[in-house]
C-alpha positions in Angstrom: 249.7 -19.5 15.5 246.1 -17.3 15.6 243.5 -18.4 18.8 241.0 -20.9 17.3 238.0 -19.7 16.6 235.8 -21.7 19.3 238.8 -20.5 21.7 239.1 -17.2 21.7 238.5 -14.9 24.5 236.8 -12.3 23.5 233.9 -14.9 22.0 230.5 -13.7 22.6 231.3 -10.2 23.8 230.8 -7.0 22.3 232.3 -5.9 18.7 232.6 -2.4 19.3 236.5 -2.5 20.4 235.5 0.1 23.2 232.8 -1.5 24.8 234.4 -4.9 24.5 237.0 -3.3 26.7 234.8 -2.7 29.2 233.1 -6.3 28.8 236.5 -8.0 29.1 236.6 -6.7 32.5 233.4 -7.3 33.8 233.9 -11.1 32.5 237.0 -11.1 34.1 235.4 -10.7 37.5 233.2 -14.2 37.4 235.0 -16.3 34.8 236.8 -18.4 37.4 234.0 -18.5 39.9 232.6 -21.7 41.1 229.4 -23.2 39.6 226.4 -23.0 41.4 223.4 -25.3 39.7 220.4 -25.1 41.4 218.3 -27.1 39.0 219.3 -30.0 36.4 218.8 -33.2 35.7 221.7 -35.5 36.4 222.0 -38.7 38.1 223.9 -38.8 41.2 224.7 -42.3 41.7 227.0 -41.3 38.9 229.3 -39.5 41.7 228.7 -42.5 44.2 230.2 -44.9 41.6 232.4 -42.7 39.3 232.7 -44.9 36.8 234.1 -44.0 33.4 231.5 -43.0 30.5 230.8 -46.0 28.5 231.6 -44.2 25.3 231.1 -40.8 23.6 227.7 -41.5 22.7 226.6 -42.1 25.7 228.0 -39.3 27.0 227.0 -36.8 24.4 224.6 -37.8 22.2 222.0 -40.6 23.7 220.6 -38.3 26.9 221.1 -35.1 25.3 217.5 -34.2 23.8 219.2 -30.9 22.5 221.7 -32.7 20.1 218.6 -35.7 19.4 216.1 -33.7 18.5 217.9 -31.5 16.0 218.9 -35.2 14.2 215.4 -36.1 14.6 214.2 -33.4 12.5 216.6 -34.8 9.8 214.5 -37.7 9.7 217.1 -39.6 11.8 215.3 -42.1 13.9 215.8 -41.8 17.3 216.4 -45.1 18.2 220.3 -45.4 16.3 221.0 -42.6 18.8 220.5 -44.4 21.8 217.7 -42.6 23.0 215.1 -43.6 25.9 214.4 -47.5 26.1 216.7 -48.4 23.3 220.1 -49.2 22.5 222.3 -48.8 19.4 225.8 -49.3 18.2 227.5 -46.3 19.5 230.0 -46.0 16.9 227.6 -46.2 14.4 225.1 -43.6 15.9 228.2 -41.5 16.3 229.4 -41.6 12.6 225.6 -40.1 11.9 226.1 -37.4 14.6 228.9 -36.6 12.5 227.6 -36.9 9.0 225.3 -34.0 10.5 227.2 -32.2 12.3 226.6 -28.4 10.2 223.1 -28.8 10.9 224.3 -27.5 14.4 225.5 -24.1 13.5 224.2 -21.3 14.6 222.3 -23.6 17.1 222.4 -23.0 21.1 223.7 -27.0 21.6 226.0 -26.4 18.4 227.8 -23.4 20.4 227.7 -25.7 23.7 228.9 -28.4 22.1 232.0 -26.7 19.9 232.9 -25.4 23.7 232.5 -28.8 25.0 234.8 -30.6 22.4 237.5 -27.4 22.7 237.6 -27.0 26.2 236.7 -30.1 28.1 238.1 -33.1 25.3 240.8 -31.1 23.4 239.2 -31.9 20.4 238.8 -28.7 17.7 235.2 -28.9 16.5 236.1 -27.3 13.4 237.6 -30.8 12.7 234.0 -33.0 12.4 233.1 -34.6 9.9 231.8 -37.6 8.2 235.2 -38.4 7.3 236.7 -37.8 10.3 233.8 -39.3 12.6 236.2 -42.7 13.6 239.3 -40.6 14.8 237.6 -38.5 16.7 235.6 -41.3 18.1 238.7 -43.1 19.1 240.5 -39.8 20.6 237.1 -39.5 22.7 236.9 -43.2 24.0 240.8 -42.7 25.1 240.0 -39.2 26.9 236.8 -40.7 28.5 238.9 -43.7 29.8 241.5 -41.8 31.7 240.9 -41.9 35.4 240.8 -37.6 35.9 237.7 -38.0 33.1 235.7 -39.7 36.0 233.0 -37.9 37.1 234.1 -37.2 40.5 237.1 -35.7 38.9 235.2 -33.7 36.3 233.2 -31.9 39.3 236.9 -30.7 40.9 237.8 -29.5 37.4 234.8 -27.5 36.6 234.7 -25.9 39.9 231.2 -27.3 40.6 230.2 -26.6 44.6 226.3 -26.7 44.3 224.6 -29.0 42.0 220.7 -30.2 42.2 219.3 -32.9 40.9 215.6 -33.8 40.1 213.9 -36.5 42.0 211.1 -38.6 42.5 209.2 -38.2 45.5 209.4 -41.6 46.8 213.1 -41.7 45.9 214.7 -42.7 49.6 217.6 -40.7 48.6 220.5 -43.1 49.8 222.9 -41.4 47.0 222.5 -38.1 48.3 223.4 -39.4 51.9 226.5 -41.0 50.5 227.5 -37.8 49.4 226.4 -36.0 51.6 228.5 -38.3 54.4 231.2 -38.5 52.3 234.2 -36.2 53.4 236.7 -36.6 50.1 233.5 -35.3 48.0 233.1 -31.6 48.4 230.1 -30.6 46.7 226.8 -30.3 47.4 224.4 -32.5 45.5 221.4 -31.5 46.6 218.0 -33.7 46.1 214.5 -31.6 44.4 211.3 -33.0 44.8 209.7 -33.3 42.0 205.8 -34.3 42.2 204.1 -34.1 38.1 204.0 -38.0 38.2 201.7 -38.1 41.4 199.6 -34.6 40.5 198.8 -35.2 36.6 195.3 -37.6 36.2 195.8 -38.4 32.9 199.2 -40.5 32.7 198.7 -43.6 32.6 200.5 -45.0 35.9 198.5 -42.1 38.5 196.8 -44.4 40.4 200.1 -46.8 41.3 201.9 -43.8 41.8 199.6 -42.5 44.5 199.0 -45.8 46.1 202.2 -46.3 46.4 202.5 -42.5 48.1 200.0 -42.8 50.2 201.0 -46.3 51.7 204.6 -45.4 52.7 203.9 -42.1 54.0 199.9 -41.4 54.6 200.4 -42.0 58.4 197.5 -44.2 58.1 195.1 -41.6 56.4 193.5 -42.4 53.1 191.9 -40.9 49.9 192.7 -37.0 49.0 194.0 -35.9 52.7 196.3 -39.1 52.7 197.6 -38.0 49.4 198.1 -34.1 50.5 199.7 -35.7 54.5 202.0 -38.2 52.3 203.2 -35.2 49.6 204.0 -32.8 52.8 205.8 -36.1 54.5 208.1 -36.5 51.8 208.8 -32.9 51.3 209.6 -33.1 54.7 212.3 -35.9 53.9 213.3 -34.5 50.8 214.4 -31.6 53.1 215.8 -32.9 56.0 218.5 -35.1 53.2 219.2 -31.8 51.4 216.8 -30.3 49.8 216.2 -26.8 49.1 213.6 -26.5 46.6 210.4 -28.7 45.0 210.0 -28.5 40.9 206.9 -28.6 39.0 206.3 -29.0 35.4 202.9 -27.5 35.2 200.3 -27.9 32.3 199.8 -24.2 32.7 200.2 -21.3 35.0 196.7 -21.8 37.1 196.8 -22.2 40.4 192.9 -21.7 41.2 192.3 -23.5 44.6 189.2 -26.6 45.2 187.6 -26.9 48.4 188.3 -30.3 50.1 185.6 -31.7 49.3 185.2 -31.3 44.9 189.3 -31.9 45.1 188.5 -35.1 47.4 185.8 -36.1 44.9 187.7 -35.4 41.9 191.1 -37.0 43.1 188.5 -40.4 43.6 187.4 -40.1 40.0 191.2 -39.9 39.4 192.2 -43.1 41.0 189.1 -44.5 38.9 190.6 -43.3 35.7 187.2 -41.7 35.4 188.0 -37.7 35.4 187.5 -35.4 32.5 190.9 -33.8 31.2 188.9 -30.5 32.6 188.5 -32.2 35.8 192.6 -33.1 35.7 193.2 -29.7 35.0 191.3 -28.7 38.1 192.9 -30.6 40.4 196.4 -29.7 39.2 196.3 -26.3 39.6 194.6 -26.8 42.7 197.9 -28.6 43.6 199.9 -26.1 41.9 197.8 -23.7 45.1 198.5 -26.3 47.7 202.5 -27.1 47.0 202.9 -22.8 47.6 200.6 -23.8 50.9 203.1 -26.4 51.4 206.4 -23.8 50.9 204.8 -21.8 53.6 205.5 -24.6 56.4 209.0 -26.5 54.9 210.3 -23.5 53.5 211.1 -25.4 49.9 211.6 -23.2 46.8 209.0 -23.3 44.3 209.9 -23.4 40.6 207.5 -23.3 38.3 207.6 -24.9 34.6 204.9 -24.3 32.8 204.1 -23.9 29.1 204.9 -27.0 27.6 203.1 -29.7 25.8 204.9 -33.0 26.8 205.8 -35.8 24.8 204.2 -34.0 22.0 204.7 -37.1 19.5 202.9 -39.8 20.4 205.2 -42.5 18.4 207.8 -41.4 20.5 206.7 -41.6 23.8 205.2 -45.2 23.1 208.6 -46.4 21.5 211.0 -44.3 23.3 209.2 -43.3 26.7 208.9 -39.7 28.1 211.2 -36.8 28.1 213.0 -37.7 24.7 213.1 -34.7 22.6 209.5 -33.6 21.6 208.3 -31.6 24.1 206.6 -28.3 21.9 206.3 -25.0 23.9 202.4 -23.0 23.2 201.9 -19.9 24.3 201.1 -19.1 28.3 199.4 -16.8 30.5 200.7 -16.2 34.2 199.0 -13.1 35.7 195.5 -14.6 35.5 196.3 -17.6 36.6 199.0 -16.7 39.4 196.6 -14.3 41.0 194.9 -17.1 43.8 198.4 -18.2 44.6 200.1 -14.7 44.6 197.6 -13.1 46.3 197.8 -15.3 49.2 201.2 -16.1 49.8 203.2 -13.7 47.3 203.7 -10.7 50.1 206.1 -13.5 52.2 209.3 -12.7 51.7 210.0 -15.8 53.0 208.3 -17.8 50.3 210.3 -17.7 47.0 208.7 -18.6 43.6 210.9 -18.7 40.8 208.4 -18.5 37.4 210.2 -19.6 34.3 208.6 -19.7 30.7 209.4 -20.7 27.0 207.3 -18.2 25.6 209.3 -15.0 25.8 206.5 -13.1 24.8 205.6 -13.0 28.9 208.5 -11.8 30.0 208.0 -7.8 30.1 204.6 -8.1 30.1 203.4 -10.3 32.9 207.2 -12.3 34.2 209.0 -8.6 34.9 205.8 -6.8 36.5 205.1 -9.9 38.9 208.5 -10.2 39.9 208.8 -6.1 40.1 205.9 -6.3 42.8 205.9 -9.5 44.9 208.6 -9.9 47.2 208.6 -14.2 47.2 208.5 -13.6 43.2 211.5 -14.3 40.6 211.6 -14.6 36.9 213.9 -17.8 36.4 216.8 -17.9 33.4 215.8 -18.8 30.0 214.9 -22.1 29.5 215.0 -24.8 26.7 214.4 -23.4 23.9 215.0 -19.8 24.5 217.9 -21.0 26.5 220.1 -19.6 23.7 222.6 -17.0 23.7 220.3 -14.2 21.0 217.9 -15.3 23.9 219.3 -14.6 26.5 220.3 -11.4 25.6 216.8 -10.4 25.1 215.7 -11.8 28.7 218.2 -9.2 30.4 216.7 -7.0 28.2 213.1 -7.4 28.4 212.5 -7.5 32.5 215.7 -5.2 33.7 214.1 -2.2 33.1 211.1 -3.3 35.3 212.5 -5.6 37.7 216.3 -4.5 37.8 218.8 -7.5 38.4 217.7 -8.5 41.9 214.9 -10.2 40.8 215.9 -13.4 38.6 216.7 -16.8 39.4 220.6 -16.5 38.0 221.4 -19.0 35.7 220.1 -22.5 35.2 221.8 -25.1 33.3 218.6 -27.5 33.5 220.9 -30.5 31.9 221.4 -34.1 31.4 224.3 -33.5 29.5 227.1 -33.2 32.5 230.0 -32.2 30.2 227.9 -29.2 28.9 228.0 -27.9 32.4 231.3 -25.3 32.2 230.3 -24.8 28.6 226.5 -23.4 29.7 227.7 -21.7 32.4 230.8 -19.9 31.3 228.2 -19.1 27.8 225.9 -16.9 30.7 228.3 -15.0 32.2 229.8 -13.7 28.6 226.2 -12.9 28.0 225.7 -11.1 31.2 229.3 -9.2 30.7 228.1 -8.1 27.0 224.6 -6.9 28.3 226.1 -5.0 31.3 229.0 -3.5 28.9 226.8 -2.0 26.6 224.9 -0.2 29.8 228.6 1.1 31.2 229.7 2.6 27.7 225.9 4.3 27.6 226.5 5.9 30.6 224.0 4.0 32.1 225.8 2.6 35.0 229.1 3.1 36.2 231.3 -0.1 35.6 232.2 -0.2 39.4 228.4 -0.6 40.1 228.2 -3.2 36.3 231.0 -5.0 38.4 229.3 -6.1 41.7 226.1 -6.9 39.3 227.9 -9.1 37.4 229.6 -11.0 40.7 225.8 -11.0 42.4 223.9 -12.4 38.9 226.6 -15.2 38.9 227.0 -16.0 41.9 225.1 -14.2 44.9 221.6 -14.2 43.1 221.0 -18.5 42.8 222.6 -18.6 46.4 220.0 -16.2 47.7 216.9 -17.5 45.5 217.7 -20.9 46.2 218.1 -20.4 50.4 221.7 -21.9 49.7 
């Protein structure tokens, strides 16, 4: 019987039968490696309670905004998935996940998906379809209900020993003590502070958010230096239970610093609901400046997420909340508006900011020459939606020949989707084994040299980035 398609080992490597030779090899050094995942999105109570999934929609479909959003743009209405504040009928929002199921070819969450149903449920993809949307339901609720499909159990089988999740600063963390504490649970799921919902004037719930920050840890202090004493307190706790890097999901790449006293006046206008979106703009990348000030004391990693209108669709976010699927990339500028930050603290070695973007336009022309100059600078993995294997190729690509391969993040799964996990990561290092084959069969490098590349993009590179 012929290797399924979705199975095969020499998937995503090189046609030329010569240079896929020498890509087989180089794969063949990080294939079984463990999984490190220095940035994503998943909940860890989930590993405190291991309780099984509720149901393959809720595992694959409802949290996914990879898998929604391409539905959505059938005209599928987001709430029968599950999505945000509602619920549906999971069998119902399933048999429609099916009925659409070849809208997902040649897509990056078709390919993670087909690996997803192969690999982790024993399920061939090639199978899906309307017809067939109630058996393959069934065989998924009775996979998902066996006790070693339990997420504690899922993390031994997919080799994961570093895994990060993304956190509210005012979380108190007690999950990632539990785990932390808890000898028959070996790895490390490690807390990130995450501070856009205390730094960004115009949502709507800034001025609880920052009351709330500044009363359980301003040490007494009020207005804008309570604010900036509460932020480094909880940074400080954040670190001390784990924590090896902060997250922010900047507007834009500006980092322009405010003397205390406009930030001070502004931040008041803030609390008021009284400052201009200029104004809001001002003070974030201001803050943007004074988190790298921040990095310089606690030593956190600071990743940088720019580029992104967020919950682009208004109807959405009011009926389905934030983070659901419509967030539309527009096109960025870092060199400009990195130059306050970089120029102050981008010469410390010690300080490591890891710049990601979504508009791959930046990458050889301002990502790769900051990286190739300042020593606490790295160009981060492709995210979202050039988090895709054409992509990704193109990444490597675009800021090697400035930067080299010292000088990026290693990969980033960035997920909510846990099962997709093995299937992302394993997707990367057949990338990376293709990209460094071509450069072995060009004479380019020798493949001893390709082959402690490959181990150090896999493996040594997010260790070292992210101070693990």
């Amino acid at each position: 019987m012929s290797t399924p398609r979705v199975a095969h080992p020499d998937r995503l490597l090189p046609a030329d039968p010569g240079v896929r030779e020498i890509a087989r090899r180089l794969l063949a050094e990080v294939e079984n490696l463990p999984i490190i995942s220095p940035h994503g999105h998943l909940d860890p109570a989930m590993f405190c309670h291991n309780e099984a999934f509720p149901d393959p929609t809720a595992l694959l479909i409802s949290p996914d905004h990879y898998v929604t959003r391409v539905l959505r743009s059938a005209g599928i209405d987001l709430g029968e998935l599950g999505v945000g504040r509602t619920s549906c009928d999971p069998r119902a929002a399933w048999r429609i996940f099916c009925q659409h199921w070849p809208l997902f070819s040649g897509t990056a969450s078709g390919y993670w998906l087909e690996q997803e149903f192969y690999h982790v449920f024993g399920i061939d993809p090639d199978r899906i379809s309307e017809d067939t949307a109630d058996d393959i339901y069934d065989e998924l609720s009775h996979v998902i209900a066996q006790d070693d499909f339990r997420p504690r159990a899922l993390a031994t089988r997919f080799g994961l020993e570093v895994l990060a999740t993304t956190d509210d600063p005012l979380d108190d963390l007690s999950y990632h003590r539990a785990l932390a504490e808890d000898s028959q649970f070996h790895p490390r799921v490690l807390p990130t502070f995450r501070p856009d919902a205390y730094t960004k004037m115009y949502l709507p719930d800034f001025r609880d958010n920052v009351t709330r920050l500044i009363d359980s840890a301003g040490e007494g202090k009020t207005g804008y230096q309570g604010y900036l004493e509460a932020l480094k307190n909880r940074r400080w706790f954040f670190k001390e239970n784990g924590a090896v890097s902060a997250d922010h999901g900047t507007h834009d790449a500006n980092s322009t610093p405010l003397d205390d006293a406009t930030a001070a006046r502004i931040f008041e206008k803030g609390l008021k609901g009284e400052a201009t979106r200029d104004e809001a703009a001002a003070f974030e990348a201001n803050m943007t400046y004074r988190f790298a000030e921040m990095s310089q004391d606690d030593g956190l990693v600071m990743t940088l997420h720019p580029g992104v209108y967020r919950n682009h669709s208004t109807t959405a976010f009011h009926r389905f909340g934030p983070d659901t699927g419509h967030d539309i990339p527009f096109r960025m500028e870092y060199t400009n508006g990195l130059q306050p930050l970089l120029s102050q603290f981008g010469e410390n070695p010690a300080f490591h900011l890891v710049l990601f973007t979504i508009d791959e336009t930046v990458y050889s022309r301002e990502l790769a020459p900051l990286a190739g100059y300042y020593p606490a600078c790295y160009v981060g993995a492709p995210w979202w939606f050039i988090d895709e294997i054409d992509a990704m190729n193109r990444f490597r690509s675009a800021i090697t020949g400035t930067t080299g391969f010292s000088r990026s993040s290693g990969f980033i799964d960035d997920t909510r989707a846990y099962c997709s996990i093995p299937a992302r990561h394993n997707t990367s290092r057949r990338v990376e084994a293709n990209y460094l084959s071509r450069l072995v069969a060009e004479h380019r490098l020798s493949e001893e040299r390709a082959a402690d590349i490959i181990v150090d993009l896999v493996d040594a590179s997010p260790r070292r980035v992210f101070k693990l």
